[in-house]
C-alpha positions as CSV (number, residue, x, y, z in Angstrom):
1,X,118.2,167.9,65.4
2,X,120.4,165.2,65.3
3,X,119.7,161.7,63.3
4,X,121.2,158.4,64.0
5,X,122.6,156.4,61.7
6,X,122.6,152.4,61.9
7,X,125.9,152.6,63.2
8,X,125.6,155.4,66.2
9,X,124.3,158.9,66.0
10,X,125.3,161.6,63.2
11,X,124.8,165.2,64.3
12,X,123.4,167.8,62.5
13,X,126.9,169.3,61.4
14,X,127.8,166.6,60.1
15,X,129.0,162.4,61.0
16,X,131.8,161.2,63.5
17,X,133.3,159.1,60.6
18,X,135.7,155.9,61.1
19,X,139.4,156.7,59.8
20,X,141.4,154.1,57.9
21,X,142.1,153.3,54.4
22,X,139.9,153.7,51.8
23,X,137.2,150.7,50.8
24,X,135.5,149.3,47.8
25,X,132.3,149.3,50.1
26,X,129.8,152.0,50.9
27,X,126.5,153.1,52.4
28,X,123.8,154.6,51.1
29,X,123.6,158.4,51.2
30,X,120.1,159.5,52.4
31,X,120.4,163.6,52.9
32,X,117.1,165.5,53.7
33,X,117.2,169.2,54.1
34,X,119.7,170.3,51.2
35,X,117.6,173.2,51.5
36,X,116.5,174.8,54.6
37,X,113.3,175.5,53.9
38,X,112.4,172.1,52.6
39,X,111.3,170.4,56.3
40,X,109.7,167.2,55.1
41,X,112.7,165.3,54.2
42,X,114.2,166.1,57.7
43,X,111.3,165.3,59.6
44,X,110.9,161.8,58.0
45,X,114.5,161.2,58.1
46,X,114.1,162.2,62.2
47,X,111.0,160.0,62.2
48,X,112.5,157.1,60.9
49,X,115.1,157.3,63.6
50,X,112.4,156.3,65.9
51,X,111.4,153.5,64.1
52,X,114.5,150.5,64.1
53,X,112.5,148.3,62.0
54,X,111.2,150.4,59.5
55,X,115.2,151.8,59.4
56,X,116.3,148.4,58.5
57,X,114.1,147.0,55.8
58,X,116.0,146.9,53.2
59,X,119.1,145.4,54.5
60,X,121.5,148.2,53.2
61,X,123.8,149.9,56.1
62,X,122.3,153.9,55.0
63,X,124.1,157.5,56.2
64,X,121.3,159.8,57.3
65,X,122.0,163.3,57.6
66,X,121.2,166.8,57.3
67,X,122.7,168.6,54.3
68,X,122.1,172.5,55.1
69,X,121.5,171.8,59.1
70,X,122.2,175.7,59.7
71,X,119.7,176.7,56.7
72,X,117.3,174.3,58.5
73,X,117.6,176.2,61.8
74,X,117.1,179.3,60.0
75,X,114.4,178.2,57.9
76,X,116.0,180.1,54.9
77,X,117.3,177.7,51.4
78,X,120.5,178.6,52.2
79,X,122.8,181.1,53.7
80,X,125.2,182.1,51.3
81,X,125.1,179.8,48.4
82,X,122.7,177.3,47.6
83,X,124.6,174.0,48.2
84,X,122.9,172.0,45.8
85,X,125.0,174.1,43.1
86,X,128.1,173.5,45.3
87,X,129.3,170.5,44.4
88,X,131.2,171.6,41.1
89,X,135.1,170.3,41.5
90,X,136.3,173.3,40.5
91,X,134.2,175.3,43.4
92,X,135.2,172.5,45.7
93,X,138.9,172.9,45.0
94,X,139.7,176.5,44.9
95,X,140.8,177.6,48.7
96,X,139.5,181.1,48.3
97,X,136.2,180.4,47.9
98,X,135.0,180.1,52.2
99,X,130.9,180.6,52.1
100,X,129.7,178.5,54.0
101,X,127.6,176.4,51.8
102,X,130.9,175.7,50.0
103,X,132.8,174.6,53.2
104,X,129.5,172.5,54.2
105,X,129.9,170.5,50.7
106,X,133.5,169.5,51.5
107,X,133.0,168.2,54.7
108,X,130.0,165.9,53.5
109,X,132.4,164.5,50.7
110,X,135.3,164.2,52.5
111,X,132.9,162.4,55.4
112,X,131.0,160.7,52.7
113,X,132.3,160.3,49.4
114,X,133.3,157.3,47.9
115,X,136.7,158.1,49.2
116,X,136.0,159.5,52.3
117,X,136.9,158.6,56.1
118,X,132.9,156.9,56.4
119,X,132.4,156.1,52.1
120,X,129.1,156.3,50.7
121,X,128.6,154.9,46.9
122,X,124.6,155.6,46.0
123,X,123.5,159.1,47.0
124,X,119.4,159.6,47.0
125,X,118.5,163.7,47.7
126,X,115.6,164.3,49.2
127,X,113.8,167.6,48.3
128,X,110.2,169.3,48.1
129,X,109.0,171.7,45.4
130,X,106.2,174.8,45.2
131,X,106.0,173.4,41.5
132,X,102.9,170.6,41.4
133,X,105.5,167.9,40.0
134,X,103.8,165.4,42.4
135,X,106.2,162.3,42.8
136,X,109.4,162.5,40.6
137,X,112.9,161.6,39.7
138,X,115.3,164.2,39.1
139,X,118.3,163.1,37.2
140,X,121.5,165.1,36.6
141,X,123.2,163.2,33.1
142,X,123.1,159.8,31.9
143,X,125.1,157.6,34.3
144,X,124.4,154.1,33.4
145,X,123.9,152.9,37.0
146,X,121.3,156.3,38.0
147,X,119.5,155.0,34.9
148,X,119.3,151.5,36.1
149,X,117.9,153.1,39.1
150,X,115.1,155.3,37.6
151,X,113.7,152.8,35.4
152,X,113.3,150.3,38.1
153,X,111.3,152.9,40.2
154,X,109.1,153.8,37.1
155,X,108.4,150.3,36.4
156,X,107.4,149.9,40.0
157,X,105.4,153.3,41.0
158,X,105.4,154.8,37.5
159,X,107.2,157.9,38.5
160,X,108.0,160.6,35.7
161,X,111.4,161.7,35.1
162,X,113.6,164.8,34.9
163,X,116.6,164.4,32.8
164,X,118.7,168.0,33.7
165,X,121.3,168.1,31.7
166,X,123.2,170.5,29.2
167,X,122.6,173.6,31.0
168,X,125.8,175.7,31.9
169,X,123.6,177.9,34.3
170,X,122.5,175.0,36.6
171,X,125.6,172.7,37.6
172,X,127.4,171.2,41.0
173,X,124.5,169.4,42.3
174,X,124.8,166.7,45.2
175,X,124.3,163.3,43.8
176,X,126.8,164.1,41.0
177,X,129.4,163.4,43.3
178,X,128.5,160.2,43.7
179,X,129.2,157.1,41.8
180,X,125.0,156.8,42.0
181,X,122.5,159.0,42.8
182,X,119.2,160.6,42.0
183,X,117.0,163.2,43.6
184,X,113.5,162.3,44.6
185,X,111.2,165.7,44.5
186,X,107.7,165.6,45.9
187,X,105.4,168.6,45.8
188,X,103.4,171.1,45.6
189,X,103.8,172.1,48.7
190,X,104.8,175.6,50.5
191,X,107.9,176.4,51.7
192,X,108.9,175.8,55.2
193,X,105.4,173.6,55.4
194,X,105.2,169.8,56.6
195,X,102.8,167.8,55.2
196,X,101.5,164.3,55.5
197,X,101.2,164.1,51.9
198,X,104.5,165.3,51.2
199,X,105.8,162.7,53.7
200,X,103.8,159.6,52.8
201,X,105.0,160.3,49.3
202,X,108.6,161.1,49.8
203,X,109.0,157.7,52.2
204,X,107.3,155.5,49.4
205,X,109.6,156.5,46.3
206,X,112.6,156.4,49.4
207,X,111.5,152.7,50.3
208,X,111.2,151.9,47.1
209,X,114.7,153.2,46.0
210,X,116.4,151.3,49.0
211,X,114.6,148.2,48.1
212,X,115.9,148.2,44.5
213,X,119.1,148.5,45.7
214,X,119.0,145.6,47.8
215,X,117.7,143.8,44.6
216,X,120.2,144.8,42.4
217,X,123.0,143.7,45.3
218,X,121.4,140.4,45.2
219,X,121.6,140.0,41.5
220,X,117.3,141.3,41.2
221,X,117.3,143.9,39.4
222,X,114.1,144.2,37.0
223,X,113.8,147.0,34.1
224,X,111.2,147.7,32.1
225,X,111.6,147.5,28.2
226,X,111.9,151.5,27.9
227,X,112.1,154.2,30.0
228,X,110.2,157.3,29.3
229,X,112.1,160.7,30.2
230,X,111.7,164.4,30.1
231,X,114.8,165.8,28.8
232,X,115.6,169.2,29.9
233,X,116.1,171.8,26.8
234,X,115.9,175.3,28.0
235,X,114.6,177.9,30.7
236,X,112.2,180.8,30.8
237,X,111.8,183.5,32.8
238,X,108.7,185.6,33.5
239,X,108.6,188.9,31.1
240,X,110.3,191.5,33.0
241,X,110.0,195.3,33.2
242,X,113.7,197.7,32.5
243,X,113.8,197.8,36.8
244,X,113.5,193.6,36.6
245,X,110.4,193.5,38.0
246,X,107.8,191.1,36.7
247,X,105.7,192.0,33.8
248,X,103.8,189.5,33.8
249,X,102.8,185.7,35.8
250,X,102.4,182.5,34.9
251,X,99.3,182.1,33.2
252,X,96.0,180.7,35.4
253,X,95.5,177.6,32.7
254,X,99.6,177.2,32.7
255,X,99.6,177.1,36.5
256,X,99.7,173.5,38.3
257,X,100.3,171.6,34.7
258,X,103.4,170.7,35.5
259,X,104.0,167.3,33.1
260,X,101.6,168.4,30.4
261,X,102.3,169.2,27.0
262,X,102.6,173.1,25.8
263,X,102.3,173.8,22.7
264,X,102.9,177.3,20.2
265,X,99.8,179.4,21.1
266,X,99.1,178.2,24.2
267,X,98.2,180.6,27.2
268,X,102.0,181.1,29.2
269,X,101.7,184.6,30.9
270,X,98.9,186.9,32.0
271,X,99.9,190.2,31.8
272,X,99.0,193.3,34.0
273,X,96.4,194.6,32.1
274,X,94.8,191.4,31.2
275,X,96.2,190.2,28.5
276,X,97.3,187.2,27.4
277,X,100.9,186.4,26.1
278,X,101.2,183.2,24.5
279,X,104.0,180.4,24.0
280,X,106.1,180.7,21.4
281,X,108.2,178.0,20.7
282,X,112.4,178.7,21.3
283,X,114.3,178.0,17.8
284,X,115.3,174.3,18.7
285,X,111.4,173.5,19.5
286,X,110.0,174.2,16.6
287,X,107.5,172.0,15.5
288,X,107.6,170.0,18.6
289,X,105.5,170.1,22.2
290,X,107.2,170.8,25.2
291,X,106.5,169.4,28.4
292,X,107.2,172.1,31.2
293,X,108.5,170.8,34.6
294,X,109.0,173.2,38.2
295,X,106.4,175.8,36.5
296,X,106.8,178.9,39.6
297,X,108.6,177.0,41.7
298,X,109.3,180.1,44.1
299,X,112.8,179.1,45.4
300,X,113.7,179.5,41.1
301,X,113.1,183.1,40.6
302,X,116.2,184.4,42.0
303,X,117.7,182.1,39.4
304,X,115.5,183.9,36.7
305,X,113.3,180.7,36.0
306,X,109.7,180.3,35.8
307,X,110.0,177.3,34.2
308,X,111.9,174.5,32.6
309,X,110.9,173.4,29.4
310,X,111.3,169.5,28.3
311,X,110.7,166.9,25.2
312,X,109.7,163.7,26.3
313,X,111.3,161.1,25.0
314,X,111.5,157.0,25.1
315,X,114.4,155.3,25.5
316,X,115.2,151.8,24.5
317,X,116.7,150.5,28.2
318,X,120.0,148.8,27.9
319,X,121.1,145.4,29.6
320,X,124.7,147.8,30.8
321,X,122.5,150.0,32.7
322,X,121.4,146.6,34.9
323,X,124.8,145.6,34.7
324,X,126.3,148.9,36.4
325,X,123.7,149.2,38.9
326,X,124.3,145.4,40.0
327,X,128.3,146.2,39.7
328,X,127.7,149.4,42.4
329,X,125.3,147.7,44.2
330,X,127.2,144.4,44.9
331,X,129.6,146.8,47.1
332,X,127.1,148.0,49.5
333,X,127.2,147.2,52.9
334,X,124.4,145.8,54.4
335,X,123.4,146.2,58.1
């Protein structure tokens, strides 16, 4: 597959990129297929290729490519590493380490960072998810302009967010090397499956995204007066047997409630013989609900994760936010 961007064609391996010194401007970063068994994002992206107009809208000069193009021809999430844990400096700096995944990740910054030959500044990640998390925003820490972004969406489409942060197992993803940049995550929806739904959704939060941008480069940017977020705390994995095979699932009345509150007591996993093993509450969430987020998302259990567990939380939204989104976005290049 190979996607054109609105200045020529970018291939699947990666962009022909302009050499010359490095600018304060940049595109917008709009990757699909990060993992090769998420085809919705690629598709749209190959679809809008086809449509000039629709391309254009916003007015912002946008980078469309494949991230894991060789993943997507296999149809697997990755070959050797999953490169949405690639991205780490450390991982991206140290010459020995050659799987492919890692090689992949230096090539699309050294194309596409904000110091590469063709710069991008805002980074949006397009991905699908087994987990029913419907529409979201995934956010990885608390980057004034990404939370510019994230509250404008929510005021416009009400979209819930995932704050990952603080978790030492999980690290290196995309967007973080990016001055801006959040992932948009539509599902439930199986692996390796298109869907119209999927599609529909993943194009209006991607619309949406590109059109606050524009805003914010004109000086429009609006906020609301708080932003409501799910802060990532801690993961759990599914009861195990001494081989590390599962003991037990994800519990039928646990399953699909992705964004609803669990509390101590409440049905979690079904064990083999019936039984019922119920939440109880990590030391740190005592006394307080959780709101689990990616519950048996399938590509997760390698990583020993059934699901995430969150507190949601309000936040006051700050004028700097506005004011860092409106700084980045003032130096995007429009078409």
């Amino acid at each position: 597959m190979a996607i054109e961007s609105n200045q020529g064609t970018v291939s699947s391996q990666g962009a022909v990129s302009n050499q010359g010194a490095v600018s304060n401007q940049g595109k917008v970063l709009v990757v699909g297929g990060t993992h090769g068994n998420e085809p919705n994002a690629p598709w749209l992206l190959d679809a809008w290729a086809r449509q000039p107009d629709r391309l254009q809208a916003s007015g912002l000069a946008l980078c469309r490519l494949l991230g894991n193009p060789e993943a997507l021809a296999e149809a697997r999430r990755y070959g050797e590493r999953d490169l949405n844990r690639s991205f780490d400096p450390q991982l991206l700096a140290d010459p020995k380490r050659l799987e492919r995944e890692l090689v992949r990740a230096r090539a699309l910054v050294a194309a596409h960072g904000p110091e590469g030959a063709d710069p991008c500044l805002v980074a949006l990640d397009l991905h699908s998810t087994t987990a029913a998390m419907g529409n979201a925003l995934v956010l990885y820490g608390r980057r004034a302009a990404d939370l510019a972004l994230a509250a404008a969406l929510q005021l416009e489409l009400g979209l819930p967010i995932y704050l990952h942060e603080a978790d030492r197992h999980q690290s290196g993803f995309l967007v973080e090397r990016w001055p801006c940049g959040l992932v948009i995550e539509v599902g439930p929806v199986p692996q390796g499956v298109l869907t119209a739904t999927v599609i529909e959704q993943t194009s209006l939060a991607l619309e949406a995204a590109l059109a606050q941008l524009a805003g914010a480069r004109q000086g429009r940017l609006a906020q609301p007066a708080q932003l409501v977020v799910h802060r990532h705390r801690c993961s759990l994995d599914l009861p195990r047997q001494a081989d590390g095979s599962p003991a037990a699932l994800i519990h039928p009345r646990r399953q699909h409630r992705d964004w609803q509150p669990l509390l101590p007591g409440d049905p979690l996993f079904l064990a083999a013989d019936g039984s019922t093993i119920a939440y109880a509450p990590p030391a740190d969430l005592e006394g307080q609900p959780a709101w689990p987020v990616f519950i048996n998302e399938a590509a997760y259990g390698e990583k020993g994760i059934a699901l995430s567990l969150t507190t949601r939380e309000t936040w006051p939204v700050q004028p700097a936010w506005a004011g860092a989104l409106q700084a980045l976005a003032a130096r995007l290049v429009s078409t």
